[in-house]
RODO-2510 file (C-alpha; in nm, 4 decimals, decimal comma):
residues 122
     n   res          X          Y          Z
     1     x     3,4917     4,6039    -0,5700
     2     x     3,4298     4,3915    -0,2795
     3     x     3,0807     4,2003    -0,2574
     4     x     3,1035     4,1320     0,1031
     5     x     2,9954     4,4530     0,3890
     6     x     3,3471     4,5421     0,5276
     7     x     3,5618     4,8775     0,4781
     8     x     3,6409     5,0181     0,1481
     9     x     3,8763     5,2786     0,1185
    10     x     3,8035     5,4743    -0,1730
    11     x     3,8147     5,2857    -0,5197
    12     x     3,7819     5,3806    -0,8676
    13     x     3,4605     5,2461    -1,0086
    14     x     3,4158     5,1596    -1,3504
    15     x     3,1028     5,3102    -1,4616
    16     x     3,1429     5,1374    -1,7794
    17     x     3,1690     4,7772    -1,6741
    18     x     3,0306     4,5290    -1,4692
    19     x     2,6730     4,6313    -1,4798
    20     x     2,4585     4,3068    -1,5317
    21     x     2,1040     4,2070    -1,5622
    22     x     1,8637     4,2065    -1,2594
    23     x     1,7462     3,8203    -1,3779
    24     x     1,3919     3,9830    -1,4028
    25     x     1,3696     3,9325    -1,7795
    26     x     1,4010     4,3402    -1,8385
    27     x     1,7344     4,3579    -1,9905
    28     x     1,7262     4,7297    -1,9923
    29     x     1,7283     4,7445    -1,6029
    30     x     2,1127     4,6716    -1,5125
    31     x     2,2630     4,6427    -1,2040
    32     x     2,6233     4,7212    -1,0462
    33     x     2,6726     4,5844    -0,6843
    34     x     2,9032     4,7783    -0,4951
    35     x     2,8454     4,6134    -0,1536
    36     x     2,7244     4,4013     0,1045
    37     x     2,4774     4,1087    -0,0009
    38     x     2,0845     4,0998     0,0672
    39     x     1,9615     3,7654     0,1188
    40     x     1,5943     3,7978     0,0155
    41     x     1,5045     3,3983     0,1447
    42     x     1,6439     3,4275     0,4932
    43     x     1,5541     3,8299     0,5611
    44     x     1,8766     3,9657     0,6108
    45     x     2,1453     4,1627     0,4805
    46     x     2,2753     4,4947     0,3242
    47     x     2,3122     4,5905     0,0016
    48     x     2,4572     4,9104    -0,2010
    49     x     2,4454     4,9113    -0,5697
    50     x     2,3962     5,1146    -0,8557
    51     x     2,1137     5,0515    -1,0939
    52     x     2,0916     5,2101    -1,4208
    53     x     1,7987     5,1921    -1,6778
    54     x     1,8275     5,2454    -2,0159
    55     x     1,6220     5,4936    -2,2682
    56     x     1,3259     5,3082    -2,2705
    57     x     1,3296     5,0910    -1,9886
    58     x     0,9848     5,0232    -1,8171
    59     x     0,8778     4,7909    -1,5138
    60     x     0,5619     4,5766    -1,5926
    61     x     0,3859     4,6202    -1,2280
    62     x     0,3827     4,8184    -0,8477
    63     x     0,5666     4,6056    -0,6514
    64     x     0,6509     4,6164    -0,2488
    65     x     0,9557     4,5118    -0,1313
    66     x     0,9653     4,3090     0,2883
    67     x     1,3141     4,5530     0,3507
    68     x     1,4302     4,9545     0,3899
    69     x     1,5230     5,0937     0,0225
    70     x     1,6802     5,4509    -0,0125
    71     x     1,7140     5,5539    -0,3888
    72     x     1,9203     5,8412    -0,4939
    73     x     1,9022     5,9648    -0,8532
    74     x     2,3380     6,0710    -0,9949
    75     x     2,1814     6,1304    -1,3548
    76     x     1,8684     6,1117    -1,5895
    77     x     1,5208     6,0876    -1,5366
    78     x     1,3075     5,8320    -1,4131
    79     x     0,9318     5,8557    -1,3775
    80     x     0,7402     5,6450    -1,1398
    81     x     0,4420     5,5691    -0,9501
    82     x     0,4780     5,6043    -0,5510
    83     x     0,1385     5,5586    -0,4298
    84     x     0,1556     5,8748    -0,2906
    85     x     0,0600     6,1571    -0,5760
    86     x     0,0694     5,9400    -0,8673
    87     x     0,2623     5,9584    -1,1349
    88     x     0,5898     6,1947    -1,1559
    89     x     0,8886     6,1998    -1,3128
    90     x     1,2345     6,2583    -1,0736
    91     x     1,5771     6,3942    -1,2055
    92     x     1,9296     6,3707    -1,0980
    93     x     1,9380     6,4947    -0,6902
    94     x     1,5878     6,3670    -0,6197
    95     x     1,5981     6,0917    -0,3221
    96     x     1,3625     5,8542    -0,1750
    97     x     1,3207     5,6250     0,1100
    98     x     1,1001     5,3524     0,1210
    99     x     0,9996     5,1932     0,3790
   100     x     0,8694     4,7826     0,3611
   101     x     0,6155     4,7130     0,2468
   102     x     0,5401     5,0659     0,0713
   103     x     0,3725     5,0122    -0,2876
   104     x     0,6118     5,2095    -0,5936
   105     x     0,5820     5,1612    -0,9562
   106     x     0,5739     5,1025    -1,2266
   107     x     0,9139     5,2960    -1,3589
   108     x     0,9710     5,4198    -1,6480
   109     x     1,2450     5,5662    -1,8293
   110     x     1,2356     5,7509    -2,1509
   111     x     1,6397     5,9246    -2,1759
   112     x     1,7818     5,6688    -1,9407
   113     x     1,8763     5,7034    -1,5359
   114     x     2,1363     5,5663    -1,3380
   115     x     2,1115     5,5992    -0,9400
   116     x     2,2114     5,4499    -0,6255
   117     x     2,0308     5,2518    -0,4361
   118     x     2,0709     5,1079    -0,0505
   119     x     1,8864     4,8566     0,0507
   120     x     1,8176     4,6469     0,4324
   121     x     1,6634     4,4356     0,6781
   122     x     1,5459     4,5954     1,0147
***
């Protein structure tokens, strides 16, 4: 899969493969990037990529993030802090958008969850 924001026609992606850690120190948070490239320094960019969290898997802390984020969930459960009702826990369909600066978290995921995020600069 291409890393750079340009057209793809339809690929086979290998949902096996590829998937590696977020450099956060969780190891069971992994990432695939599918596309695009957000530069978090210079606050710009795209990004699509799937993240998947293993059985488990738990963020230490609500965090914000300074760009757009739209999360949709393909399978599993995650359950998470928004800042809006609390705590709930989301299954495959669910979707959120975010946008920056919006408090979420901590996530946790106790059978695993693997969704698709997208993620910008205004």
């Amino acid at each position: 899969m291409s890393k750079m924001r340009e057209n793809i026609f339809f690929e086979a992606v290998d949902m096996a493969g590829g998937f590696e850690s977020r450099g956060d120190g969780n190891d069971g948070i992994t990432v695939k990037i599918l596309s695009g490239a957000l530069d978090t320094e210079a606050k710009r960019g795209t990004r699509t990529r799937l993240v998947r969290l293993a059985p488990g898997s738990v963020t230490p802390e609500a965090h914000a993030h300074d760009y757009w984020e739209e999360i949709y969930i393909i399978e599993g459960e995650m359950t998470v802090v928004d800042g809006t009702d609390g705590e709930k826990t989301v299954t495959a369909g669910a979707y959120a958008a975010r946008k920056p600066g919006v408090m979420h978290g901590p996530v946790r995921s106790d059978t695993g969850c693997l969704m698709i995020d997208f993620c910008w600069y205004p």
